[in-house]
C-alpha positions as CSV (number, residue, x, y, z in Angstrom):
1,X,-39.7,18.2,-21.7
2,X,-42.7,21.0,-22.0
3,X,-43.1,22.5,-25.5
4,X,-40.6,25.1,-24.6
5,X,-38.1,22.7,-24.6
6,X,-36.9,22.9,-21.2
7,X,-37.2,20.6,-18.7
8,X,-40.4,20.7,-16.8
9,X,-40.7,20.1,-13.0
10,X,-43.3,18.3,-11.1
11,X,-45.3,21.4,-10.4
12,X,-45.5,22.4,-14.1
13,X,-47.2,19.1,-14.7
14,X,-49.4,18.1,-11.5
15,X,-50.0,22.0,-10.3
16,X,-48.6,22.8,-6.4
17,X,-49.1,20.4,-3.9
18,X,-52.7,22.1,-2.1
19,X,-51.6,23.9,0.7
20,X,-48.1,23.4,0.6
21,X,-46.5,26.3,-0.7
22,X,-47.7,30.1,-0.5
23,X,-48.2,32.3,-4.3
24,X,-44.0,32.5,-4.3
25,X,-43.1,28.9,-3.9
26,X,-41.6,28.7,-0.8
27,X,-43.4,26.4,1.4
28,X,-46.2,27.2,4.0
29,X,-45.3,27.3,8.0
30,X,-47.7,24.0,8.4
31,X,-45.0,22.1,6.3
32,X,-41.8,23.6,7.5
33,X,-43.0,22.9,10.8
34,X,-44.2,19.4,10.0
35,X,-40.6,19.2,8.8
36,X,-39.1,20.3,12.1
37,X,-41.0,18.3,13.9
38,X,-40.1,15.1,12.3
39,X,-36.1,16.2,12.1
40,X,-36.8,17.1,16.2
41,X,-38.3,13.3,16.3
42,X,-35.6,11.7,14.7
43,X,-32.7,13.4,16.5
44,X,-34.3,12.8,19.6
45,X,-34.4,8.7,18.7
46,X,-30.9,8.8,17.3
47,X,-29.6,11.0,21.1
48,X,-31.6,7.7,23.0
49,X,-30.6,5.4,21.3
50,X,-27.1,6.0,21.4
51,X,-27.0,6.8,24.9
52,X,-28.5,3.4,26.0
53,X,-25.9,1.7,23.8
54,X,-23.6,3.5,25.9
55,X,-24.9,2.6,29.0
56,X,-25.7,-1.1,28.5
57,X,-21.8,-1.1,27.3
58,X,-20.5,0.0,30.2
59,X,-22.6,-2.1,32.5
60,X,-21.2,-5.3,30.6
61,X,-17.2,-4.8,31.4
62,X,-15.8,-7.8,29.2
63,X,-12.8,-10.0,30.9
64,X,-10.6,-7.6,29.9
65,X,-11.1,-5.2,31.7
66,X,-11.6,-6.8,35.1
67,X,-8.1,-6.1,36.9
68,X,-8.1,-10.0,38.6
69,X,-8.8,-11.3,35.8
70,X,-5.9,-10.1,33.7
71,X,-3.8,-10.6,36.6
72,X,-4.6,-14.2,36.9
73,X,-4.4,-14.8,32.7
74,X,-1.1,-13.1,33.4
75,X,0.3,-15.5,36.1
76,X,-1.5,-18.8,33.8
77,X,1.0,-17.7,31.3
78,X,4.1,-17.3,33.6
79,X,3.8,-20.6,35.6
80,X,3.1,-23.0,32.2
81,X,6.6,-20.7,30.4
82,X,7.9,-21.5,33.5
83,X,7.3,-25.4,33.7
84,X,8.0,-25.6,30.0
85,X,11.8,-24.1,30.2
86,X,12.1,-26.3,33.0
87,X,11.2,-29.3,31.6
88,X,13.6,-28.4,28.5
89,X,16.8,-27.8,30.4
90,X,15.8,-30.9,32.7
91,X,15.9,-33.3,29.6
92,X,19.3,-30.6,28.5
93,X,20.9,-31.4,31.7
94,X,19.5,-35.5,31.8
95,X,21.6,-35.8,28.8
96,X,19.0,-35.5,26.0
97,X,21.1,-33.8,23.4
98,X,18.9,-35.2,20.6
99,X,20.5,-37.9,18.4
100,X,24.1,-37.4,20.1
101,X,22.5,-38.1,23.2
């Protein structure tokens, strides 16, 4: 707190920054556009970077989404359900009724 008993800002203490705001306050062109510039720099990175995630992604299709292979996955899992309900109603009809049997 200053002896006025508010609470003082930076400038109060340390005088403005040199050359980085004109007699009202409001900072100088050279610092707004250092500002813009730097927000422009940083967008611009973020835009890239995003679309080269995007690209390398779609370059690298997982398994998934390769039609023959889900076809194949598919018809795996068909052919062993189907050898496993035959091998249960062959040992049903063989006479393998569990303890009763």
């Amino acid at each position: 707190m200053n002896p006025a008993g508010r609470i003082s800002r930076a400038a109060d203490w340390f005088g403005p920054a040199q050359g980085s705001v004109d007699g009202r306050g409001r900072p100088t062109v050279a610092v707004m556009t250092a500002v813009l510039v730097t927000l422009g720099a940083v967008a611009a990175l973020v835009a890239a970077l995003l679309a080269y995630v995007g690209w390398r992604d779609r370059r690298r299709r997982s398994a998934d989404d390769d039609p023959a292979v889900v076809r194949a996955a598919r018809a795996e899992r068909h052919r062993r359900a189907a050898e496993r309900e035959h091998a249960q109603s062959d040992a049903w009809n063989r006479g393998g009724h569990g303890f009763t049997g």
